[in-house]
C-alpha positions in Angstrom: -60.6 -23.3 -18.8 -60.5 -19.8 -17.6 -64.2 -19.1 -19.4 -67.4 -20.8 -18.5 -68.7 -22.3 -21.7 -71.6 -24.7 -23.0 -70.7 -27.6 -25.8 -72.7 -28.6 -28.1 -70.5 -32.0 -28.9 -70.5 -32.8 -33.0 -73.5 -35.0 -34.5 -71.8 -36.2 -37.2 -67.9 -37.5 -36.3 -65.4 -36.3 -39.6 -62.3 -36.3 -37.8 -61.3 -32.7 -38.3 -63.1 -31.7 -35.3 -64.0 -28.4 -36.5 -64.7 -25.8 -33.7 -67.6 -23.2 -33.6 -67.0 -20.4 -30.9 -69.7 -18.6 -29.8 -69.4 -14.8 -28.5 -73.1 -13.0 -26.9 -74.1 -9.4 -26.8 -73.4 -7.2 -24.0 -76.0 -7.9 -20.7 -76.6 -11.4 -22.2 -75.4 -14.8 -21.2 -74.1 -18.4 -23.1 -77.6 -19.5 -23.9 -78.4 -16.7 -26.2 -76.4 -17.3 -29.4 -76.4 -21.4 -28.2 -80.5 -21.5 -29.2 -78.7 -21.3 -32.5 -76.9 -24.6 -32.0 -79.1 -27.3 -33.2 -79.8 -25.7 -36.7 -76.1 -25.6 -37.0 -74.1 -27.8 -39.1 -73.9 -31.2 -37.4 -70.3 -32.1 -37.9 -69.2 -28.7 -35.6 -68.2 -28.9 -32.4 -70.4 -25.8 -30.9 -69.0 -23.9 -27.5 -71.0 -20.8 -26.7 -68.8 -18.9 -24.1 -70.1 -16.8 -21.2 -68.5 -13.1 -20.4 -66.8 -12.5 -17.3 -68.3 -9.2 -15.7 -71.3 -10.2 -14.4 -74.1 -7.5 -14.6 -76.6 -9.0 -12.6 -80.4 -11.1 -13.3 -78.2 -13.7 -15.7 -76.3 -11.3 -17.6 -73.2 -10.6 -18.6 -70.5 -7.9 -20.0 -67.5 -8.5 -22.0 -66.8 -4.7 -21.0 -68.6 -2.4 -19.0 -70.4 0.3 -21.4 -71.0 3.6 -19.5 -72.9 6.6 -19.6 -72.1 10.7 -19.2 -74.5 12.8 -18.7 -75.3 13.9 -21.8 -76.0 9.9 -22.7 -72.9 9.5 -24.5 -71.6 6.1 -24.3 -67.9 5.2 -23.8 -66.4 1.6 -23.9 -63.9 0.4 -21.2 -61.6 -0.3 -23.9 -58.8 -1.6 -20.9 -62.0 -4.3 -19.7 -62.3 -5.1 -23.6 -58.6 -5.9 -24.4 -58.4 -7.9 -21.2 -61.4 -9.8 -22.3 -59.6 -10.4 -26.2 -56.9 -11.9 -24.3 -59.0 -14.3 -22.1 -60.9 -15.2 -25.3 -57.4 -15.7 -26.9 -56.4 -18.0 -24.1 -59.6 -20.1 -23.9 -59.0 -20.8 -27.9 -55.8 -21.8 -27.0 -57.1 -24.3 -24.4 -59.9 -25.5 -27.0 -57.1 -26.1 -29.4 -54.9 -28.1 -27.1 -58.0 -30.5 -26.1 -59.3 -30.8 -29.2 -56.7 -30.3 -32.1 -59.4 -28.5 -34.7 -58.8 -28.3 -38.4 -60.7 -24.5 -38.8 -62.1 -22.2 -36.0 -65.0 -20.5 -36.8 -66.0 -17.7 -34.4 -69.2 -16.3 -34.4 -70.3 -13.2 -32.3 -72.9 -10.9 -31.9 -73.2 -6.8 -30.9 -70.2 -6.9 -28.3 -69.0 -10.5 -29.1 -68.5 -9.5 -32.8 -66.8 -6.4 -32.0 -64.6 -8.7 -29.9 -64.8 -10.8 -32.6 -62.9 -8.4 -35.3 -60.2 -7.2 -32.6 -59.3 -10.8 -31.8 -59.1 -12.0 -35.3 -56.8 -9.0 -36.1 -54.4 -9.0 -32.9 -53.6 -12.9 -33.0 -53.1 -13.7 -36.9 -54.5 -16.9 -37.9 -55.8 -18.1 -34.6 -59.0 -18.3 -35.6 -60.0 -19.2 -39.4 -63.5 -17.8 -40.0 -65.3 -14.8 -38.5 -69.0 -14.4 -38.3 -69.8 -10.6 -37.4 -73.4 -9.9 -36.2 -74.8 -6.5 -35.7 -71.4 -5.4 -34.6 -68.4 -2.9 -35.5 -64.7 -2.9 -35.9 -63.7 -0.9 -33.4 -60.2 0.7 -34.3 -59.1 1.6 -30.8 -59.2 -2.4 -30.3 -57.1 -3.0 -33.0 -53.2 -2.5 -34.0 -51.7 0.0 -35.6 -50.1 -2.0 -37.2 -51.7 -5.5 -39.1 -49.7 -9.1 -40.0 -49.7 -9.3 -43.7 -50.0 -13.2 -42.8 -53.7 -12.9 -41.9 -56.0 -15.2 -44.3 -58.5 -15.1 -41.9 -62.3 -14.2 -43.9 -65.4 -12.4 -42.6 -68.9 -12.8 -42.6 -70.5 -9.6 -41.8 -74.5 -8.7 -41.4 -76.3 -6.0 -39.4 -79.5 -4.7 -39.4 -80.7 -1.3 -41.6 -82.4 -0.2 -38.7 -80.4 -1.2 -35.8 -81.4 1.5 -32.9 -78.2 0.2 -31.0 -75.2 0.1 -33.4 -75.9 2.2 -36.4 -75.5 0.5 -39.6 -73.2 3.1 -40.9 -70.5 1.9 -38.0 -71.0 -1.5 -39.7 -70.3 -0.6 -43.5 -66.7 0.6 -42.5 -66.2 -2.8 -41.4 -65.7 -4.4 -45.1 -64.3 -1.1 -46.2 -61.2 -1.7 -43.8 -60.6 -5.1 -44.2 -60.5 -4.6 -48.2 -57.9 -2.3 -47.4 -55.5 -4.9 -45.7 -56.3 -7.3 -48.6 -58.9 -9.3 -46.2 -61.9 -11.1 -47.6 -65.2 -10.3 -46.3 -68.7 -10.7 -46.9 -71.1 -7.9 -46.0 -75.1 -7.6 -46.1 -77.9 -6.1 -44.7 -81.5 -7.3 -43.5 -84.6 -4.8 -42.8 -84.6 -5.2 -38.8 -83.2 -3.9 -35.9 -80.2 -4.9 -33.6 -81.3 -8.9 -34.3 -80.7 -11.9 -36.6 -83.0 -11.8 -39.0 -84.2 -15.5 -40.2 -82.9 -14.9 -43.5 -79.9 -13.5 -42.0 -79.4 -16.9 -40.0 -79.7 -19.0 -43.3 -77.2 -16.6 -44.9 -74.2 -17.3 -42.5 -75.2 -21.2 -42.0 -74.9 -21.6 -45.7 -71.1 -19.5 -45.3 -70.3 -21.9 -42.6 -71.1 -24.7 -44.6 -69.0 -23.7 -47.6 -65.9 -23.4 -45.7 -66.4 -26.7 -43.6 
């Protein structure tokens, strides 16, 4: 595998071996978004993936994010495609060990943003998206998008979020309506977090679709 990942291996055995991809927040690791795991649905398989550009004391960066002097912040949008297309491959690795029915990938703040541009550059490779406190970010995504995708979406961020602004986050469901996508889209009083009503929200989206 060319990522290093953490499993959580099914509870319940149903034969479709349903996957559940996990994708953390810039300057964190694989056992963020994994504390989730056990309140997850027992019949998925859980894999919570780490980033590759290490950032030092245990964190890590799907793309660098850097500062000019005025404190505007740019993304290293050539460090962010390269890391769609070693997420891309790792799914395709996970696929051939396993043979999942549905992919489910969930990602928060830089993982969801990730999250959208994979999901829309690679039709169909994953069936589900779960977009937390993120944004689509256009310049990650083609100009021009398969009709073929069915892929839905699962969208939440937070009406104060001090990192992403929310308004970044309501363009998100506006787009995909546009290219006849399905998606899902609500708000929850906190900041750049997963509110616990927030978490109960997506499990019971997850559970529908299992």
């Amino acid at each position: 595998m060319s990522l290093y990942y953490k499993v959580r291996e099914p509870k319940v055995t149903t034969g479709d071996n349903n996957l559940l991809i996990l994708l953390h927040g810039y300057g964190s690791n694989e056992d963020d978004l994994f504390s989730f795991a056990e309140e997850l649905p027992e019949e998925l398989r859980i894999i919570s993936v780490r980033a590759p550009y290490e950032m030092g004391y245990g964190g890590y960066a799907w793309y660098a994010i850097n500062f000019d002097a005025d404190e505007n912040k740019f993304s290293d949008i050539g460090q962010a495609k390269e890391s769609v297309q070693k997420i891309a491959s790792f799914i395709d690795d996970l696929k051939t060990q396993y043979s999942p029915k549905k992919i489910f990938l969930l990602g928060f703040s830089q993982g969801s943003i990730l999250s959208y541009s994979l999901s829309l550059n690679f039709p169909n490779k994953v069936q589900h998206v779960i977009a937390l406190s993120g944004y689509l970010n256009e310049e990650l995504i083609p100009s021009e998008i398969s009709k073929e995708i069915t892929t839905d979406y699962y969208i939440s961020h937070g009406s104060v979020d001090q990192v992403i602004p929310v308004t970044w986050a309501r363009k998100a469901p506006e787009h995909l309506s546009r290219l006849s996508l399905k998606a899902e889209y609500s708000e929850y009083p906190v900041g750049h977090g997963v509110a616990p009503q927030n978490f109960y929200s997506f499990k019971e989206w997850i559970d529908k679709r299992l």
